[in-house]
C-alpha positions in Angstrom: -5.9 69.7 -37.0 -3.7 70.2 -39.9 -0.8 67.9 -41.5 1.5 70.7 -40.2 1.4 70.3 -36.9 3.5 66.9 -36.6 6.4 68.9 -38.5 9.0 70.5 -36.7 8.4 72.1 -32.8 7.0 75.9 -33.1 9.5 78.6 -31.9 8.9 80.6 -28.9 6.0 82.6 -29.7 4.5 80.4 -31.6 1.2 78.8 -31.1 1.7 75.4 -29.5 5.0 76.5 -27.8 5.1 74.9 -24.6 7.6 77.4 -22.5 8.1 77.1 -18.9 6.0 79.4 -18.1 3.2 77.5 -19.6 0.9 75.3 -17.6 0.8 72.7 -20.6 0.3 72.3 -24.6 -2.0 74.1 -26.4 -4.2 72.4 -28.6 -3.5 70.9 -31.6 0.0 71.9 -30.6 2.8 69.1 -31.8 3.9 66.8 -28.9 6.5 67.8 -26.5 9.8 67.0 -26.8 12.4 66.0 -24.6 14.0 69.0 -21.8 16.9 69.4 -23.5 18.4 72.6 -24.7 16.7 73.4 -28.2 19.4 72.4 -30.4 19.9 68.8 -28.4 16.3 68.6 -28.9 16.3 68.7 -32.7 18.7 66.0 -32.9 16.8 63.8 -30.8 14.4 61.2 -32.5 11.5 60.1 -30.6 11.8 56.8 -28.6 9.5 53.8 -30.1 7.3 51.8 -27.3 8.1 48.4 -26.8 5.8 45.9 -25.3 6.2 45.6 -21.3 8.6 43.3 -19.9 8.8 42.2 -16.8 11.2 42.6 -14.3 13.7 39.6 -13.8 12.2 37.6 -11.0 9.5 39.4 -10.8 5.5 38.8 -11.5 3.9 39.0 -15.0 0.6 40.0 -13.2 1.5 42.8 -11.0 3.5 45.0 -13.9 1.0 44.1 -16.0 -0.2 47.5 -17.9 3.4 49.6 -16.8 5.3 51.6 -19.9 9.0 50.6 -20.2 11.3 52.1 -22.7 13.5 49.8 -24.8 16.1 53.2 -25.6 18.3 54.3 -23.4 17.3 56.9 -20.6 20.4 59.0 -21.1 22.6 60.5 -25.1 25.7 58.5 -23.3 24.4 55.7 -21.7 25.1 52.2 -23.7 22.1 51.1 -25.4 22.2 47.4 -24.1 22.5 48.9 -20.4 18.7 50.1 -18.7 18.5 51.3 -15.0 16.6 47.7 -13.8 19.6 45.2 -15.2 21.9 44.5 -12.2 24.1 41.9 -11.2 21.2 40.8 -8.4 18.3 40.9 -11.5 19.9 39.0 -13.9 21.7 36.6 -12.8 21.9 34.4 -15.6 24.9 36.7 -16.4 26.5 36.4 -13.3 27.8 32.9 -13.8 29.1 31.5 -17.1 26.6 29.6 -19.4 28.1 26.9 -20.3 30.3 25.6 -16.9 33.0 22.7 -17.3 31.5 19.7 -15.4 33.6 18.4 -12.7 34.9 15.4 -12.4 32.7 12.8 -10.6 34.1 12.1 -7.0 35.1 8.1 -6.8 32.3 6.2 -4.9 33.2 3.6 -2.6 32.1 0.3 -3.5 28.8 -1.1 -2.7 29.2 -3.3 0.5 27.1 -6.5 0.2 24.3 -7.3 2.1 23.5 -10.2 4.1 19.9 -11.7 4.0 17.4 -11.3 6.9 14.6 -13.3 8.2 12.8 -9.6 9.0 11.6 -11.8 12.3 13.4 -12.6 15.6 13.7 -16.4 14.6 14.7 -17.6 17.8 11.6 -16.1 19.3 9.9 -17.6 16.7 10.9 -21.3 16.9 10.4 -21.4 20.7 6.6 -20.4 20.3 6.4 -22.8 17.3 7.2 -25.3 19.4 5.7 -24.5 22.6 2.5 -24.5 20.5 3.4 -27.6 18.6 3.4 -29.4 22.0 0.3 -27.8 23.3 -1.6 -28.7 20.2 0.0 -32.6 19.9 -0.8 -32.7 23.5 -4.6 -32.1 23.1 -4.9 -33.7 19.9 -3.7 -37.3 21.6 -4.7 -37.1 24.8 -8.8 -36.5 24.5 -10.2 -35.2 21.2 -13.0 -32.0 22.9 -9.7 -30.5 24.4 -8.1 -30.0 20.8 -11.7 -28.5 19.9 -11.6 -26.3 22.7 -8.0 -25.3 21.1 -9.8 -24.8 18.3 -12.1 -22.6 19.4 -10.0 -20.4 21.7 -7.8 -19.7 18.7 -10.9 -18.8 16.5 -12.4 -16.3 18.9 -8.5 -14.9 19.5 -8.3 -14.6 15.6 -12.1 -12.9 15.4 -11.1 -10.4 17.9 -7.8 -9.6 16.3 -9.4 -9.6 12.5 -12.4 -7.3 14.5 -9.8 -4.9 16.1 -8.0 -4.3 13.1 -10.9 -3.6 10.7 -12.0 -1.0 13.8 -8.4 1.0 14.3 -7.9 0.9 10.2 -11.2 1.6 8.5 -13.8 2.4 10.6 -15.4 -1.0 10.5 -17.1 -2.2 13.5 -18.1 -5.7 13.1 -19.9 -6.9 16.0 -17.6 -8.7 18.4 -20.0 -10.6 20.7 -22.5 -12.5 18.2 -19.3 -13.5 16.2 -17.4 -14.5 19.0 -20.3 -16.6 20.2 -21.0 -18.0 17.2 -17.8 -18.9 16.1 -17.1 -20.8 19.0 -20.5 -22.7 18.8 -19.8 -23.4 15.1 -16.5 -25.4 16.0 -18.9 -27.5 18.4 -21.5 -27.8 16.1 -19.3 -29.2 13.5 -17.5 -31.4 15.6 -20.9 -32.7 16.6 -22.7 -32.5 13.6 -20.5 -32.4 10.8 -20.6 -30.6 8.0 -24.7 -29.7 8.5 -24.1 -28.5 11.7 -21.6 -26.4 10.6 -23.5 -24.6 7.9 -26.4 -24.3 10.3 -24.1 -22.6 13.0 -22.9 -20.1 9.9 -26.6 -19.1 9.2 -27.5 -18.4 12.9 -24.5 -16.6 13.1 -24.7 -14.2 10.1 -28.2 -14.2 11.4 -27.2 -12.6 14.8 -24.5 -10.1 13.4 -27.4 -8.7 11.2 -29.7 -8.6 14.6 -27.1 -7.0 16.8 -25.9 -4.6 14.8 -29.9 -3.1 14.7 -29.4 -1.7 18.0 -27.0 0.8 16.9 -27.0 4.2 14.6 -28.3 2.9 11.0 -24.6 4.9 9.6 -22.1 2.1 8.5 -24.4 -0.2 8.8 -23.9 -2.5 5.5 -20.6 -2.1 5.8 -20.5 -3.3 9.6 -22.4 -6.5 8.7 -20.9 -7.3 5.6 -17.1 -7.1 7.4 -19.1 -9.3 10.3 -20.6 -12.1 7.9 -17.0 -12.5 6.3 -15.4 -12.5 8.9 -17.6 -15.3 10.3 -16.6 -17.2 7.5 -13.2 -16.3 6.7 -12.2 -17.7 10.4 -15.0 -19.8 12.7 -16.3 -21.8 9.3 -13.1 -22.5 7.7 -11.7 -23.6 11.2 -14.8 -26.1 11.4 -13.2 -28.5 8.9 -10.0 -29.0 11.2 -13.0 -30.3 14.0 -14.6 -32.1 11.4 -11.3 -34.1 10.6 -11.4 -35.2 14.2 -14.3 -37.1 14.1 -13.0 -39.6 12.0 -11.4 -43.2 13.5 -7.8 -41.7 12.6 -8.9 -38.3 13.5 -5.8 -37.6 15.4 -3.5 -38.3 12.1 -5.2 -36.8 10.2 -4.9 -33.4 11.6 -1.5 -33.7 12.7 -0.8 -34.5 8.6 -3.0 -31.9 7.6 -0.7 -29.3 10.2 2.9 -31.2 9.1 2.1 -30.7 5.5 1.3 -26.9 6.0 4.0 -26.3 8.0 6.3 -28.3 5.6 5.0 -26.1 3.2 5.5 -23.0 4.6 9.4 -23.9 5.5 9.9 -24.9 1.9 9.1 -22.0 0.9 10.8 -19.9 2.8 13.9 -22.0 3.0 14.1 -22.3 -1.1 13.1 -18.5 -1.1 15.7 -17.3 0.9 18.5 -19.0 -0.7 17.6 -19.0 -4.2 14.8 -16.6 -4.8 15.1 -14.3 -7.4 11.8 -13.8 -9.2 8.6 -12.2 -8.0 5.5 -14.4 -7.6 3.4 -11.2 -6.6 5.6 -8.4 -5.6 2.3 -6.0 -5.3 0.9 -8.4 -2.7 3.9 -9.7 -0.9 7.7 -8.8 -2.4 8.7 -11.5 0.0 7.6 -14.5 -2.3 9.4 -15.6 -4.9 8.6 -18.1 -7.7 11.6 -20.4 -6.7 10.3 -20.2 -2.9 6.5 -21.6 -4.4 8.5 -24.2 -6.0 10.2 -25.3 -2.7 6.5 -25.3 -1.2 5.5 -27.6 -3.7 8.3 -30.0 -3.7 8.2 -30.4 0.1 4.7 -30.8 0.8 4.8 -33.5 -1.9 7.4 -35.6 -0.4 5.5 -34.8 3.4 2.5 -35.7 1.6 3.7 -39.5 0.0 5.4 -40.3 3.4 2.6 -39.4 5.8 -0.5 -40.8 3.8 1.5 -44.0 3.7 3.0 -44.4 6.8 0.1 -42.3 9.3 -3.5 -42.3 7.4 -5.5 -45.8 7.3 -5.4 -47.1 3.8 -3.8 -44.5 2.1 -1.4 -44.5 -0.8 2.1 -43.1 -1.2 0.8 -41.3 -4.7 -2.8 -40.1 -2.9 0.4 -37.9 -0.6 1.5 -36.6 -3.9 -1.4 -35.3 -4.6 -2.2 -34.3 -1.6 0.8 -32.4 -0.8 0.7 -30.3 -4.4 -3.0 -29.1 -3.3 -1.9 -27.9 0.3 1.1 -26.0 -1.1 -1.2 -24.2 -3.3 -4.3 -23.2 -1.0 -1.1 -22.3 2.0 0.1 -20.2 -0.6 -3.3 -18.7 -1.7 -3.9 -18.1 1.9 -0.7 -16.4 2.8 -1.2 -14.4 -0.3 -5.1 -13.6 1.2 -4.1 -12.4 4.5 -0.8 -10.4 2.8 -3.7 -8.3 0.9 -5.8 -7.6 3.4 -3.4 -6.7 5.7 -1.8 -4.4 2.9 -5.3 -2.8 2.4 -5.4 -2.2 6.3 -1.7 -1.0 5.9 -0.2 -3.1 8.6 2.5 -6.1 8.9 1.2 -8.2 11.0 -2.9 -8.6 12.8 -1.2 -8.9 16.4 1.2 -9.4 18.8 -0.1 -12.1 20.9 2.9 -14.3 19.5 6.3 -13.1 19.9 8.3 -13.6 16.3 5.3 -14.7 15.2 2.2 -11.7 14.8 -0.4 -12.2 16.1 -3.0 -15.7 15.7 -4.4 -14.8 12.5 -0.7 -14.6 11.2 -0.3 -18.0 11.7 -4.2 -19.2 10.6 -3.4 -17.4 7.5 -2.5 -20.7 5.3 -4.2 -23.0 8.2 -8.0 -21.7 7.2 -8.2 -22.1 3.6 -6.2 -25.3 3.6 -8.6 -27.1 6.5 -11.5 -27.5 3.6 -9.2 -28.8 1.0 -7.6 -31.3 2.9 -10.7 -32.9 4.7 -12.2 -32.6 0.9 -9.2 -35.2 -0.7 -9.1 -37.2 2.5 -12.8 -38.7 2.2 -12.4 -38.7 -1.4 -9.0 -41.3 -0.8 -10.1 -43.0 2.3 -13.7 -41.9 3.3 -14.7 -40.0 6.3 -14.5 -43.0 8.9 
């Protein structure tokens, strides 16, 4: 091929004329041009390829690899105008680009809101003191029926604690060895004090291990562990409150180890309420506030000073002080215990045995880990006669 053939087009006749009689181009022949008439055609420069753009809206992938022309199709038609740009595919031009903002609409004001309890409180202070009376009843009257309390509400809290784990996460602690044993671990401490206690938590882990053998070996460390916790989160920490009761003053001492936890729990939420304002954990429970800990504190204190002088043998107004500062931070720690786990099992409350209440474990949830701690600083101050 020669530099002359991307010169002018041949003439009819010519070698490389492409006529319409012709089935195509000969070779070597000079591209064709556009079907014009012949003297259009010489006064129409060839179109330049662009790279592809897509259509507006449309897919990069699918016209991936399809010629478009940047010119226009037509001697007339407006350069900026191509046969694909209407009012529907570009609508960027179809409103104005930069729109005069309207004027904010005026919002009402904010109305404010009033404080809740979340919880029917009525409900709630009739079963606090229906159970108030039940437990001072047995507590005064003969010592083994407050330990049979005791153990009622430990197997009611196991089988809550049990059902929960179950529904939530697939854990199936065994019910029956931990029911069993819990209940026999109350008696044992009562009996035997604190070795009978942790004699009665061995045999108990012991059997969860045993009974949980007879099923499929899938879960199975889980199930146990959840059992053996369990066993110790509720029947051994219970055990102390039995354990208090043996003592000459048994009966005060457990009903100032239950007024200072209750006192607790109403400072709190009575100081809370009304002044809370900062967070003491807000990813465990947003309820508690700093302020409300504060109220705990102060008082269980004051409780504490008035029932170690005026209801324990021997004790000492400042021993209460004491006394009461230590239960209002193991009531909190507890509260804050049972918040988490109930959080990780995504539920408010383990039951609903207790109307305004929860459930048992609801209300054993500052009880449990303040039982060890108070029957710890009693026989430090007065002994364990």
């Amino acid at each position: 091929m020669n530099d002359s053939s991307w010169g002018a087009p041949p003439a009819a006749g010519q070698a490389g004329y492409w006529g319409p009689t012709d089935r195509g181009p000969v070779q070597g022949a000079a591209p064709a041009g556009p079907a014009y008439d012949a003297p259009e055609a010489q006064q129409t420069r060839p179109m330049p390829i662009v790279p592809d753009v897509p259509a507006y809206g449309g897919d990069q992938d699918d016209d991936r690899g399809a010629a478009r022309l940047s010119g226009p199709l037509f001697r007339h038609q407006p350069p900026h105008t191509r046969s694909h740009d209407t009012p529907q595919a570009r609508p960027s031009e179809a409103a104005p680009q930069n729109p005069e903002p309207m004027p904010d609409a005026p919002q009402p004001a904010p109305q404010p809101q009033k404080k809740s309890a979340g919880r029917d409180l009525s409900a709630a202070i009739g079963v606090g003191v229906g159970l108030g009376v039940v437990i001072v009843a047995s507590l005064f009257i003969v010592k083994a029926l407050f330990v049979g309390v005791i153990a009622v509400a430990v197997v009611v809290g196991l089988w809550e604690l049990t059902k929960r784990l179950e529904e939530r996460k697939g854990v199936k602690a065994p019910v029956v060895p931990l029911a069993l044993g819990g209940a026999a671990m109350v008696v044992a401490g009562y009996v035997r004090g604190a070795e009978g206690a942790w004699v009665s938590m061995a045999l108990t882990a012991l059997a969860v291990l045993v009974w949980r053998m007879t099923e499929p070996p899938e879960g199975y460390l889980k199930d146990v562990t959840a059992g053996v916790f369990a066993a110790f989160y509720v029947p051994f920490l219970a055990t102390f409150v039995a354990m208090m009761l043996t003592a000459d003053d048994g009966p005060w001492r457990v009903l100032t180890f239950l007024l200072l936890t209750v006192v607790s729990d109403t400072g709190a939420y009575a100081v809370g309420w009304r002044f809370g304002k900062h967070k003491l954990a807000p990813r465990i429970s947003p309820g508690k506030t700093r302020e409300g800990l504060l109220g705990a504190v102060s008082f269980a204190m004051v409780a504490g000073a008035l029932c170690m002088q005026f209801l324990i043998d021997d004790g000492i107004w400042w021993q209460g002080l004491l006394l009461g500062l230590a239960v209002a931070a193991s009531a909190t720690l507890g509260d804050l215990g049972e918040s988490m786990i109930k959080r990780d099992l995504g539920i408010k409350d383990m039951g609903t045995l207790l109307p305004g209440h929860g459930g048992i474990m609801d209300r054993l949830d500052s009880l449990l880990p303040t039982a060890p701690v108070v029957w710890l600083l009693l026989v430090l101050f007065v002994g364990s006669g």
